[in-house]
Structure formats: C-alpha cells, structure tokens
Residue, then its C-alpha position, 0 to 999 in steps of 0.5 A: x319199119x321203125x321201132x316207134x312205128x311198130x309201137x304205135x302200131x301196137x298202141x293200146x292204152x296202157x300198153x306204152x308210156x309216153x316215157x318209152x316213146x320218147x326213148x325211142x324217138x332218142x330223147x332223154x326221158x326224165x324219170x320222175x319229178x325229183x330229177x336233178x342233173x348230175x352232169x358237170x357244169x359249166x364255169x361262165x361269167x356273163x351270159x355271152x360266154x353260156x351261149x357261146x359254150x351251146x353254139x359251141x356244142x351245136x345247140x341253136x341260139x333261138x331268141x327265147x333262149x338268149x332271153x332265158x340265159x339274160x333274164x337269168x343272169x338279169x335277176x341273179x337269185x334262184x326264179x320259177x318258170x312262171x316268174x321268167x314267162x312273166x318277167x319278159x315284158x318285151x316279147x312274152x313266152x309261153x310256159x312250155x317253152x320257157x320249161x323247154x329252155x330250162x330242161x336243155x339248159x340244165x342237161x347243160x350244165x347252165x342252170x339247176x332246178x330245186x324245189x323249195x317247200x309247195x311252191x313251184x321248182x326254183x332255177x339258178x345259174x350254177x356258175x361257180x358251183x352247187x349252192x345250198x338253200x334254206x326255205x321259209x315254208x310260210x312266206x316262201x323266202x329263200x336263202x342261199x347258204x355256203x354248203x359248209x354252213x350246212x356240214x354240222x347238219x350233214x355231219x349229225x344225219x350221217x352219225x346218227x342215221x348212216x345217210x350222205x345229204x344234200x341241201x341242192x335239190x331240197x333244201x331245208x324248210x322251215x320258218x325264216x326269223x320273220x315268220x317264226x318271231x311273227x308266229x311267237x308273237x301270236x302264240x303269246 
C-alpha cells in the first residue's frame, strides 16, 4: 500500500495539508506565497533557444507553453498571469494554466516572479540576470533599475540595521515623479 494512500486512508480534516500530499506524490511543495527560485538561470536569446533547453531537460513543449515563452518575449517587461491569459487573442488560456506554466517555468530558471505593491505578482524573463525594480504604489508603474543604482540603499540598511537586501522579489514601493508631483500639487 502507498504511503499517500495510507494517508488518505487516514484523512481526517486537519489531519493532512495539501502541501504533505503533494510530497508524496514527489511535487515540489511551494512554501508560502513569498517563494522565489533560487536555482540558476538560464542565459537565452530568443524564445526557440528556452524551449529548446526544456526539451532538452525532457519537459514536454505543449502549445500553451510555447504561447507563454512567445508572449514573454513578445512583451519583453515584467506582465501578471491575468495580462498573459488575456494578451492571447489566438487561443485564449485559462489562468491556471497559465499559473502552471510559470511555476515550471521558473523552477527552470526562464522566468522570476516579484510582486509589485497590491497588485498581482509580476513575471519577467531573467535572460541575462536578476533585475531590480521600483514600483509606484498608486498607479502601479514599474521600473526596471541596474541592481548598482540600488548599492547605496543596500549599503545604508546593512550599516545601520546589520540586514543583506534585495529589490528582486519586493522591490521598492513608493510614489513614481508623476504620482508624487500630482499628490503635491493637490497638497497645495
């Protein structure tokens, strides 16, 4: 008798979380919402090449997929699961699978997730490395930063407060010039 039958034979609620079954079924269980990969990446120029590397590591090349890794590369700035689902005029796709595609996608080493103020979590191809972001917390711009840009900030929080940072999972939040000179010149 397997193991996950065992437990479902045992199931009562509370007793087993979702997260254990998945283990044993040999998934990766995702601990939390703050995930992020840290396995490497994968250095691409076109969306042929991604898809190539997952054949290559025996991952199926399913139509959804392809159309994920295209529009990606399409749209070339950091996009929500909602804006992939819907920027697919030539064969819609569900949201969960679209979420599914990303979540192998980035287990990959082809794309990184952040999340950008209350907005839903943002997907960027990561190509030639880890990028950096600063996003307006009223009208939801993003800006992509170089990580040195950033080495001040990083520099200050490790002097005074003894913490390493990193603006590739949170960046920073604030008001963009726009938003800000519009909130000061209702302040006035």
């Amino acid at each position: 008798m397997s193991v996950a039958y065992q437990l479902m034979g045992d199931f009562r609620p509370g007793l087993i979380r979702v997260s254990d079954l998945l283990a044993v079924a040999g998934k990766r269980s995702r601990p939390g919402l703050t995930f992020q990969s840290t396995g490497p990446t994968l250095q691409f120029e076109s969306a042929d090449a991604v898809l190539r590397t997952l054949r290559d590591r025996g991952l199926r090349i399913s139509t959804a997929r392809r159309m994920i890794v295209d529009y990606l590369f399409e749209t070339g700035a950091p996009v929500s699961a909602q804006q992939i689902a819907g920027g697919l005029e030539r064969t819609p796709l569900d949201l969960a699978s679209v979420y599914r595609n990303l979540e192998t996608l980035e287990e990959h080493g082809v794309v990184r997730h952040f999340h950008a103020g209350h907005g839903p979590g943002r997907y960027v191809l990561v190509g030639d490395g880890e990028r950096e972001y600063l996003a307006c917390d009223r009208c939801g711009a993003i800006e992509e930063v170089d990580r040195s840009e950033l080495n001040p900030v990083r520099d200050r929080v490790q002097d005074q407060f003894g913490y390493e940072v990193g603006f590739t999972h949170f960046p920073m939040v604030g008001l963009c010039p726009r938003c800000a000179a519009r909130r000061e010149g209702t302040s006035s």
